[in-house]
KEPA-604832 format. One line per 8 residues: their letters; for each residue x, y, z of C-alpha. Coordinates in Angstrom, 3 decimals, padded with zeros to 6 digits, always signed. Layout:
// residues N
a	X Y Z  ...
END
This chain:
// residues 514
xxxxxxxx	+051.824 +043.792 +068.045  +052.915 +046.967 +066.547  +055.536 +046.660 +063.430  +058.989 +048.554 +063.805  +057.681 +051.100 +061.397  +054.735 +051.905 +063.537  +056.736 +051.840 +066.508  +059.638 +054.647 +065.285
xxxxxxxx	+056.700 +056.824 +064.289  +055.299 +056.686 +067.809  +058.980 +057.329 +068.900  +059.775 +060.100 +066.825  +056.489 +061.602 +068.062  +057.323 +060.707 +072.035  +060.796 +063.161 +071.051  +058.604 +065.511 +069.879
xxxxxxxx	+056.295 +066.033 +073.089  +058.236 +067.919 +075.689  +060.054 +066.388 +078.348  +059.233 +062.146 +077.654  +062.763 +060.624 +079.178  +065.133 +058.853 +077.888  +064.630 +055.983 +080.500  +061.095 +056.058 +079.036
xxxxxxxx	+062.144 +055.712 +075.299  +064.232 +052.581 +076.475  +061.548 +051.089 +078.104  +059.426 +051.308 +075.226  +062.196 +050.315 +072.758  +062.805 +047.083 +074.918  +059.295 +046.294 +074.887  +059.348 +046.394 +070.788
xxxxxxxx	+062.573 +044.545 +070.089  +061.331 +041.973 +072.211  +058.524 +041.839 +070.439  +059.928 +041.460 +067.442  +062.009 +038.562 +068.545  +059.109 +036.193 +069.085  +060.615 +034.951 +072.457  +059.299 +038.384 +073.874
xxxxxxxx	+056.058 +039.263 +076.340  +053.710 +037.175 +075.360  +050.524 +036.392 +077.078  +050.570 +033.827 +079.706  +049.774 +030.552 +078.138  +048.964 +028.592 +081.598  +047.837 +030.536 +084.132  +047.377 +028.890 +087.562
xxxxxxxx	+044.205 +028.156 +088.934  +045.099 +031.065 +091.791  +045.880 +033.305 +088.722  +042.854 +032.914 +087.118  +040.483 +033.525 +089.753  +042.465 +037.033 +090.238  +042.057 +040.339 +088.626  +044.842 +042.825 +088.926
xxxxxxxx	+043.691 +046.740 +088.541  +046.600 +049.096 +088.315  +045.954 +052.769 +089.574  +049.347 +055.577 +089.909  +049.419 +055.060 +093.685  +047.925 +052.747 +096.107  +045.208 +053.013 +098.498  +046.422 +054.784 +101.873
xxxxxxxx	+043.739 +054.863 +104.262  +040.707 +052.677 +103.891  +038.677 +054.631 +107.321  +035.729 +055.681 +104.880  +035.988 +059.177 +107.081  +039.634 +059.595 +106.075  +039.371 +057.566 +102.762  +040.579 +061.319 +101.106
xxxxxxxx	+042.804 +060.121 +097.981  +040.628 +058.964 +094.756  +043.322 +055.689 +095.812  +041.679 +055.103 +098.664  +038.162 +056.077 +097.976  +038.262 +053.798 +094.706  +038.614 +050.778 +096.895  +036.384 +051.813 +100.244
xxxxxxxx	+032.980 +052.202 +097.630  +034.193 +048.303 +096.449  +034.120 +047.741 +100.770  +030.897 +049.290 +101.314  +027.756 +050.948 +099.736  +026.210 +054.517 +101.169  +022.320 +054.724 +101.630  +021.849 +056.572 +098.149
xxxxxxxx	+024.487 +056.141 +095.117  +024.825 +057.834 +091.368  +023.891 +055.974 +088.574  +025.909 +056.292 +085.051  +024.206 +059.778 +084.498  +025.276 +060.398 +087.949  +021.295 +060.837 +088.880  +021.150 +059.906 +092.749
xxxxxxxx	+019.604 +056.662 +093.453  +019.083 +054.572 +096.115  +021.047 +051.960 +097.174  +020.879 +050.698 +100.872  +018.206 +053.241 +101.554  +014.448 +051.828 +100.231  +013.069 +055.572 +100.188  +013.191 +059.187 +101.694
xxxxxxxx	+010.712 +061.409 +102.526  +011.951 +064.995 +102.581  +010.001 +067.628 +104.390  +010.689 +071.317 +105.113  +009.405 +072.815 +108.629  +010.460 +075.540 +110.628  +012.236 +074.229 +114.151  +012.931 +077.138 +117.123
xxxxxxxx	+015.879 +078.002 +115.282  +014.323 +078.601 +111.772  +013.954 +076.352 +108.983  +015.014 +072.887 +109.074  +014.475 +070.324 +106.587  +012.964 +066.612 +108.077  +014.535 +063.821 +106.294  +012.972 +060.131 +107.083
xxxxxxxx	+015.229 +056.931 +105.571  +014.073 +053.841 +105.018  +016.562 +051.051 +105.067  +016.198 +047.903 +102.801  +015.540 +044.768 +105.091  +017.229 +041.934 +105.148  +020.858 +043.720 +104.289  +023.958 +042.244 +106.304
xxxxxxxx	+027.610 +043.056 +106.383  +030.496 +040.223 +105.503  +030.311 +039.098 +108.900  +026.447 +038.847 +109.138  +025.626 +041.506 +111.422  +022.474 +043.417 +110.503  +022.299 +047.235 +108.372  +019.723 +048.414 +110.417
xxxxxxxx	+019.078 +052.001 +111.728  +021.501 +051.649 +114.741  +024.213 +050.702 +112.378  +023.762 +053.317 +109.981  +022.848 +056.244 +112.678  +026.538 +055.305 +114.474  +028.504 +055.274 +111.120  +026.699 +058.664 +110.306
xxxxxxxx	+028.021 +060.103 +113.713  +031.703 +059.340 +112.714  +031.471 +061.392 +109.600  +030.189 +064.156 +112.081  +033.870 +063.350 +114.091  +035.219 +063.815 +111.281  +033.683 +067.552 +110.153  +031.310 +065.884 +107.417
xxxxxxxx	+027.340 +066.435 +107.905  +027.877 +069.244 +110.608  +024.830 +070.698 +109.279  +022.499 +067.770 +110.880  +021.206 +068.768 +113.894  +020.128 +065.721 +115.129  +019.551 +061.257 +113.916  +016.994 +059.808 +115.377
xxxxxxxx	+016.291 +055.834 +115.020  +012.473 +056.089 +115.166  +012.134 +051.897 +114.055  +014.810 +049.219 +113.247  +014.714 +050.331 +109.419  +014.157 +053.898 +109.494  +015.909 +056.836 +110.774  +014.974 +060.931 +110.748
xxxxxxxx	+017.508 +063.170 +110.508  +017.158 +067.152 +111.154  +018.908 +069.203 +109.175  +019.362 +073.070 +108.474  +018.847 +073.355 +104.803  +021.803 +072.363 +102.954  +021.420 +072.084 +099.515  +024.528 +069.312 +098.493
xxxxxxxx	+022.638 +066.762 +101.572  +021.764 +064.012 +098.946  +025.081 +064.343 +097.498  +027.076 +063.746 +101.355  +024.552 +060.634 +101.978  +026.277 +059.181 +099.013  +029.273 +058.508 +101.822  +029.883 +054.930 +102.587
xxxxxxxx	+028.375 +053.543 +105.043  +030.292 +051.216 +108.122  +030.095 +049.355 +111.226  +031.816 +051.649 +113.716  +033.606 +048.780 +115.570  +035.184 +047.379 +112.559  +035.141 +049.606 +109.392  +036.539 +046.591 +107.437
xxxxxxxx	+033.542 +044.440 +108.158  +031.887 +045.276 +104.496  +028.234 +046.639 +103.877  +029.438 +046.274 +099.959  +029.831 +043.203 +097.854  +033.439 +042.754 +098.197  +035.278 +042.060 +101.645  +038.723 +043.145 +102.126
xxxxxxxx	+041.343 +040.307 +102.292  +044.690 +042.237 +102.949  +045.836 +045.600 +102.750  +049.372 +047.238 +102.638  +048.911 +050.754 +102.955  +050.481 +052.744 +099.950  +050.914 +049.516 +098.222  +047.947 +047.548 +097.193
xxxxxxxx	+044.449 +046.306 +098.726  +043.165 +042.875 +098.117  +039.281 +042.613 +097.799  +037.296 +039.573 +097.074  +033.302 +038.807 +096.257  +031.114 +037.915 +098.970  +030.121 +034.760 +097.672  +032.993 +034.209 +095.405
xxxxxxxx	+036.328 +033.024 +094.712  +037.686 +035.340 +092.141  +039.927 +038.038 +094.002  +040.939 +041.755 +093.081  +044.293 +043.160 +093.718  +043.999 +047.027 +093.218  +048.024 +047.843 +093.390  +049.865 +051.322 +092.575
xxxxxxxx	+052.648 +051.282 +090.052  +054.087 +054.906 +089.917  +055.910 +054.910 +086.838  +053.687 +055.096 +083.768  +055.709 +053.259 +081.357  +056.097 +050.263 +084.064  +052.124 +050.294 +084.094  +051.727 +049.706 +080.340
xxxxxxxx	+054.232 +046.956 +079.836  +052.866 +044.929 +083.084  +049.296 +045.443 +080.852  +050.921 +043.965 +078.235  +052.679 +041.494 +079.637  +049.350 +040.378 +081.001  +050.323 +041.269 +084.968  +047.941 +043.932 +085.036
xxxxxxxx	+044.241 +043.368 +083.538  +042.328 +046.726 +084.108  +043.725 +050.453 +084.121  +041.342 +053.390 +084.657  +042.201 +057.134 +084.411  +045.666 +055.989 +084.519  +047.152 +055.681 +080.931  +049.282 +058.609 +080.177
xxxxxxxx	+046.996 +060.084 +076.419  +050.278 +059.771 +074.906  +050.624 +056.176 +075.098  +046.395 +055.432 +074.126  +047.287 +054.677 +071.106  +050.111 +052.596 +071.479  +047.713 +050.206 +073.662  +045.062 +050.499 +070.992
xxxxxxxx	+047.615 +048.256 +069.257  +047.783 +045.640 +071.316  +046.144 +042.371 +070.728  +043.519 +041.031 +073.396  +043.559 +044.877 +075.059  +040.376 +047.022 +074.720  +039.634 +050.625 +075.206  +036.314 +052.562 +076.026
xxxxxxxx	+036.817 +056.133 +075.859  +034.298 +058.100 +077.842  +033.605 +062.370 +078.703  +035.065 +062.555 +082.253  +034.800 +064.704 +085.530  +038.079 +065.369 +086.819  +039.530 +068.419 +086.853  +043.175 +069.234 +086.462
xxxxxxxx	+044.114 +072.725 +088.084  +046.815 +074.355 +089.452  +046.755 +075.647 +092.703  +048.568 +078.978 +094.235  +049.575 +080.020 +097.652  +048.211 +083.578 +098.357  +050.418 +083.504 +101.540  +053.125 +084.165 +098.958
xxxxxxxx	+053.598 +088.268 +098.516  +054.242 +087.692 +094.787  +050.906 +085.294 +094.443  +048.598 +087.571 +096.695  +048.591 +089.801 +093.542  +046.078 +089.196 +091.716  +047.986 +090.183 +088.326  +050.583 +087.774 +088.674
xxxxxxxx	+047.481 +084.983 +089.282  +046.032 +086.169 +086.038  +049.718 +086.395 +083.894  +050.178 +082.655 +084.815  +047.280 +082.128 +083.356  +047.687 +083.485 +080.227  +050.873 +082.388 +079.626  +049.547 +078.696 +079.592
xxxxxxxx	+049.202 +077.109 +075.692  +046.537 +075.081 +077.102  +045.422 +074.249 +073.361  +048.556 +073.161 +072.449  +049.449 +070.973 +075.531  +046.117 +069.297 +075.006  +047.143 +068.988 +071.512  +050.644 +067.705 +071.925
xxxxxxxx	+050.902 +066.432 +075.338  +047.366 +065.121 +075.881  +046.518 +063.816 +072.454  +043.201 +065.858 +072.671  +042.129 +063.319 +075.276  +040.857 +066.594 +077.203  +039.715 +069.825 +076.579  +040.198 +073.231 +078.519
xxxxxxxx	+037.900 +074.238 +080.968  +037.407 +077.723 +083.302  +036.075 +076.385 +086.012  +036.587 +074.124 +088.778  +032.768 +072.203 +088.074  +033.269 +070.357 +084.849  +031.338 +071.258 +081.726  +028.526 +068.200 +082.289
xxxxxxxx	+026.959 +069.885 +085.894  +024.134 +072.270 +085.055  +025.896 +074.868 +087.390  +029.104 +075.197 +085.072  +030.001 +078.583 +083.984  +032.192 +080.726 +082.190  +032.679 +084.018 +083.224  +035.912 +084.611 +081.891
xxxxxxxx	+038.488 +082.868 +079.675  +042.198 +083.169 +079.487  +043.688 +082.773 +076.116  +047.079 +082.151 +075.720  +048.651 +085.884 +075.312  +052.404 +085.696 +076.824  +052.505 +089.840 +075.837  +049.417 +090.372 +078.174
xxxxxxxx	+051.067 +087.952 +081.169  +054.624 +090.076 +080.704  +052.638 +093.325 +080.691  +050.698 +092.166 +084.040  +053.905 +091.323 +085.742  +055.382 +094.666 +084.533  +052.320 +096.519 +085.920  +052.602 +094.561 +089.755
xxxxxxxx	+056.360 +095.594 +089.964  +057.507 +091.900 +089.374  +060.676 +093.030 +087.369  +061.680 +095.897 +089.712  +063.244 +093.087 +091.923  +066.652 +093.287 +092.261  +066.571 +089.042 +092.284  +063.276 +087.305 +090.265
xxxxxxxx	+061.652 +085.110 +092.477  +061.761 +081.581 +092.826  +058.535 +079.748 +092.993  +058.553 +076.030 +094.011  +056.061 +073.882 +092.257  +055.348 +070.639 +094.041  +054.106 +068.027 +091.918  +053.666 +064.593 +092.155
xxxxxxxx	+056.625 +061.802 +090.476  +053.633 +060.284 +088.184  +055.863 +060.443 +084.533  +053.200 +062.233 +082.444  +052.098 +064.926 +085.617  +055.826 +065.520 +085.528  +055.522 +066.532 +081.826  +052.460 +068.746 +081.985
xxxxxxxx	+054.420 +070.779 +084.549  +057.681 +070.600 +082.989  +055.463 +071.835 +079.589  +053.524 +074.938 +081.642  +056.987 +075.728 +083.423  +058.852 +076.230 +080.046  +055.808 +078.369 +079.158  +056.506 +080.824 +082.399
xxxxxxxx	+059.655 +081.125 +082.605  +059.608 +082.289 +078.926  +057.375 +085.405 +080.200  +060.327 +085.872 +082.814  +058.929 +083.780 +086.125  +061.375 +081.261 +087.708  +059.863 +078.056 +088.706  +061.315 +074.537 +090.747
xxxxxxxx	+059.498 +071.356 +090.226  +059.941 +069.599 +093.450  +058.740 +065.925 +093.251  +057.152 +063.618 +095.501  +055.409 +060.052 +096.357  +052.367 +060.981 +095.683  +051.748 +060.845 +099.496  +053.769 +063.009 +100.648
xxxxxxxx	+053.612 +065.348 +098.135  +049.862 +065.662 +099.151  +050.926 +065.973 +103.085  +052.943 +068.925 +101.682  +050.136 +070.751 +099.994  +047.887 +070.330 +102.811  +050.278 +071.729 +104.790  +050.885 +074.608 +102.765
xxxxxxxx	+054.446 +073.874 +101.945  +054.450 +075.165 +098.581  +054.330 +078.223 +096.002  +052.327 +076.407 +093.438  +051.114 +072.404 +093.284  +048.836 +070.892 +090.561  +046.462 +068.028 +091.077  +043.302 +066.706 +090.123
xxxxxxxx	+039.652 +066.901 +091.002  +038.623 +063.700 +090.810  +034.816 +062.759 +090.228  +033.316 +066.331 +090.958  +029.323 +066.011 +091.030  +028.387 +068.322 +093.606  +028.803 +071.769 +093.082  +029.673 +072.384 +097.423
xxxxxxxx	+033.340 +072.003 +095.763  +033.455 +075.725 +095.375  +032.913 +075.872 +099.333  +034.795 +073.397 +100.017  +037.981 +074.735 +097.538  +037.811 +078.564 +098.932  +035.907 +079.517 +101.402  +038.223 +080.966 +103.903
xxxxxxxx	+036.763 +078.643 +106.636  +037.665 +075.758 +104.978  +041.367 +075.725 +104.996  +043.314 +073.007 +105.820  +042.559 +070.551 +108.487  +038.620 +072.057 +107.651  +038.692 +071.598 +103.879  +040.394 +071.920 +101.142
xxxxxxxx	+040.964 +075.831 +100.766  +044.588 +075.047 +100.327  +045.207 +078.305 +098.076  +044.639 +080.401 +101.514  +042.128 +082.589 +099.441  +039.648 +084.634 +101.543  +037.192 +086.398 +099.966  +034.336 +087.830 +102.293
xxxxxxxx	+031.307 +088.411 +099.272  +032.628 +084.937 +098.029  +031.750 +083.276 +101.348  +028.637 +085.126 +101.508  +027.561 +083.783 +098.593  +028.411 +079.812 +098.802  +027.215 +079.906 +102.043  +023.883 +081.317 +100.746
xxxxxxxx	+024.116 +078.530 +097.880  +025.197 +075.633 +100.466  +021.606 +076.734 +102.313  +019.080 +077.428 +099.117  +017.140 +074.456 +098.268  +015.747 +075.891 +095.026  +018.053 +075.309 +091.961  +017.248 +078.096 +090.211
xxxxxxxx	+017.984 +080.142 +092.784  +020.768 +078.309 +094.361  +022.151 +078.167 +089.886  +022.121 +081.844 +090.407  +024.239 +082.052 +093.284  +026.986 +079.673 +091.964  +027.407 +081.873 +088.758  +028.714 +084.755 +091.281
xxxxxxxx	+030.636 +082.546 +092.932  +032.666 +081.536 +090.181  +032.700 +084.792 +088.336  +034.536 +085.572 +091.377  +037.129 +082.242 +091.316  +037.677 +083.042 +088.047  +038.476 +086.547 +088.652  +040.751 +086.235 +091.310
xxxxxxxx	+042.530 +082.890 +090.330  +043.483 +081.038 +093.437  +043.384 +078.155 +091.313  +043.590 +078.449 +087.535  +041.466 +075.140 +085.941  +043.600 +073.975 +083.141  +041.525 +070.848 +081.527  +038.714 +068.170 +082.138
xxxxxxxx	+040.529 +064.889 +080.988  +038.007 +062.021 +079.573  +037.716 +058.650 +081.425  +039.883 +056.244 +079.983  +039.251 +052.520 +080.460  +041.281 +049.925 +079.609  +041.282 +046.106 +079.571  +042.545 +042.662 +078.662
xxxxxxxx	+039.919 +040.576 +077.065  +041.236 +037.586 +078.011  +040.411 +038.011 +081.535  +037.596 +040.570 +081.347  +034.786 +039.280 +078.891  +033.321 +042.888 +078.630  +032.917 +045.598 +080.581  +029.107 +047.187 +079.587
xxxxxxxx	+029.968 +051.425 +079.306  +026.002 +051.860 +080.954  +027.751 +050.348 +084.346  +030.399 +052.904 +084.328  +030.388 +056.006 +086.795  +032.554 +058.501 +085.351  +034.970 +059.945 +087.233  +036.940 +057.016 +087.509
xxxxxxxx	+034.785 +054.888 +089.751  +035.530 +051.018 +090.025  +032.125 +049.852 +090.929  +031.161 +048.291 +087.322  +033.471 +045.341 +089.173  +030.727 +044.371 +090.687  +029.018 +043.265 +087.343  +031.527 +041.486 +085.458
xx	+033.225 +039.743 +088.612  +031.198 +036.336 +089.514
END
């Protein structure tokens, strides 16, 4: 435990990063002086037998929807690819492997509508769901057709089951197609029923799911806890036994403190960004996009707010995929933002705007915004943070009912993201376009890239399309945050960093729960 000299150091410092509350200061005092008073959080000495044989992960919200179609939120997704495993799957260098699929053969050939790309799957034998029924080609064909329901794998033309183990799909080239049969894959007459190696044991949406090993007693409770400080003392209390991606940087080192707590620090893939709603007349031009931009200290927020557990990126593919790139950077220049909104009229208002930023009521997202807000309204821009559950705040921003959000990117691998982000046919219920950004030449060009099956070429492509992102700034990429993994020894023996997906992916469970 951390001494009361240690502890006022980490204070002061909390005062001096911008907007920790006082709530949170008390929180973390209480946890000290209890300490410190021996009769304080200790671990739990005698555990029942039901406690023992439980492991308790702790995310910022819980798991909403667990229909693999509509498993959107990294929430919910973290707990359907525990439910069930996809045909191919990424390994820790996120290389695409299989997993229920035994092979592919890939062939091009040229149908009565042009090319088309021939894709036979084999399917392991012998593979069975929680309730015994077989993962055959019928099984696998139907839970590919709900995706299609659902908008996902439009671009296959046709799934035939051409044996009990194999099927042949018929695509149109699409480039990202290993990447989509990552998706889980399900019994369509009960999606619970598991193809994984955990079954699901209870679920309260929002709240918590409750997963436990095929052939095993040991049970996982995957839970939300909203408030960040409330997170770390149930960790060290011993209440909570794994966080991932969820420990605000500024408290890393408090937990590095702890005794029986570990830490693996790892480079990440999520993307934090802010995101900007051209339907706004002040946000359709383009040179108050690019003053918000510069007006950001990303440096120092990393520095102060983030502990330099992140560094700044430019573009919405982190810096690890072979297609990143950096067309343009904004430095932090508050005389070039004031000169841009001088230039686009912004002043000749008789009242300065008011642009609502919707965020989400996690503590330390709260202070990121609160720290870029201070930053704008310094160059003369007027900004509301509206909070929400994080639910409902992401109803809102699908919905378009905001000026400016931010948010995450969580696990990015395939570069379709661009697509997906701004192509002006993929706005909201059809994607996630939820800047409103059209862009003719830019949907031109991913739609070229979506179809080229050479990566050179296709490499090519996605440099134009986000030398025009970065250009235009629907969404201005702030930082790439490393995965952060942390866990009570006590319960968790080790957790080996070669079975870890980054991103934020909890499928190492699978190899250090019995």
């Amino acid at each position: 435990m951390i001494s009361i000299n240690q502890y006022v150091k980490i204070k002061e410092k909390f005062k001096k990063i911008y907007f920790i509350s006082l709530q949170d200061l008390l929180l973390l005092g209480l946890i000290n002086f209890i300490s410190q008073n021996s009769c304080g959080i200790k671990e739990k000495n005698k555990e029942s037998s039901e406690e023992r044989e439980k492991i308790v992960i702790a995310m910022e919200d819980g798991p909403t929807n667990l229909y693999p179609p509509l498993a959107n939120s990294a929430y919910s997704f973290r707990v359907v690819e525990l439910i069930h495993r996809a045909l191919f799957k990424f390994d820790k260098n996120l290389n695409i492997i299989p997993d229920l699929a035994e092979k592919i053969d890939i062939q091009k050939t040229r149908g009565n509508d042009g090319e088309e790309i021939i894709l036979k799957i084999k399917i392991r034998e012998g593979e069975k769901t929680c309730s015994g029924k077989k993962i055959n080609s019928s099984l696998v064909a139907k839970s590919l057709k709900k995706y299609i329901e659902r908008g996902k794998f439009r671009y296959i033309k046709s799934i035939r089951e051409t044996s009990e183990n194999e099927i042949e799909l018929i695509s149109e080239p699409y480039a990202s197609i290993m990447y989509d049969l990552t998706s889980p894959i399900f019994p369509e007459d009960n999606f619970t029923d598991c193809t994984g190696e955990f079954k699901l044991v209870e679920f309260e949406p929002g709240k918590k799911a409750v997963l436990q090993k095929r052939n095993g007693k040991k049970k996982v409770v995957i839970k939300g806890i909203e408030n960040d400080i409330t997170r770390v003392l149930e960790l060290e209390k011993g209440d909570v036994d794994i966080i991932v991606n969820a420990v605000p940087p500024n408290l890393i080192e408090y937990i590095k403190k702890l005794k029986n707590v570990q830490v693996i620090e790892r480079s990440g893939i999520n993307i934090s960004y802010i995101g900007l709603n051209l339907r706004n007349k002040y946000l359709a031009d383009k040179r108050v996009r690019k003053a918000i931009a510069y007006a950001i200290p990303k440096e120092e927020i990393i520095k102060n707010l983030l502990e330099d557990y992140a560094e700044p990126i430019n573009s919405m593919l982190p810096k690890s995929s072979v297609f990143y790139f950096e067309h343009h950077q904004y430095p932090y220049s508050p005389q070039t933002a004031k000169k841009l909104l001088e230039e686009a009229g912004f002043f000749s208002e008789q009242k300065i705007p008011v642009f609502i930023w919707k965020t989400s009521n996690v503590k330390y997202a709260i202070r990121n915004v609160k720290a870029i807000a201070s930053a704008l309204e310094k160059i003369g821009m007027k900004i509301d943070i509206q909070t929400r559950e994080f639910s409902t705040f992401f109803y809102e921003v699908i919905n378009g009912n905001f000026d400016m959000y931010s948010l995450n990117f969580v696990g990015v691998k395939d570069p379709e993201i661009l697509r997906y982000i701004a192509h002006s046919k993929m706005i909201p219920p059809y994607g996630a376009n939820r800047a409103m950004f059209s862009n003719p030449i830019f949907d031109a060009i991913v739609e070229k890239a979506s179809s080229e099956m050479n990566e050179r070429k296709r490499k090519t492509l996605l440099e134009q399309a986000q030398k025009i992102l970065q250009d235009e700034l629907p969404y201005i990429p702030l930082w790439q945050v490393k995965d952060i993994i942390v866990f009570r020894k006590n319960k968790v023996k080790h957790i080996d960093e070669s079975d870890i997906i980054p991103g934020g992916s909890l499928t190492f469970l699978s190899k250090i729960i019995e």
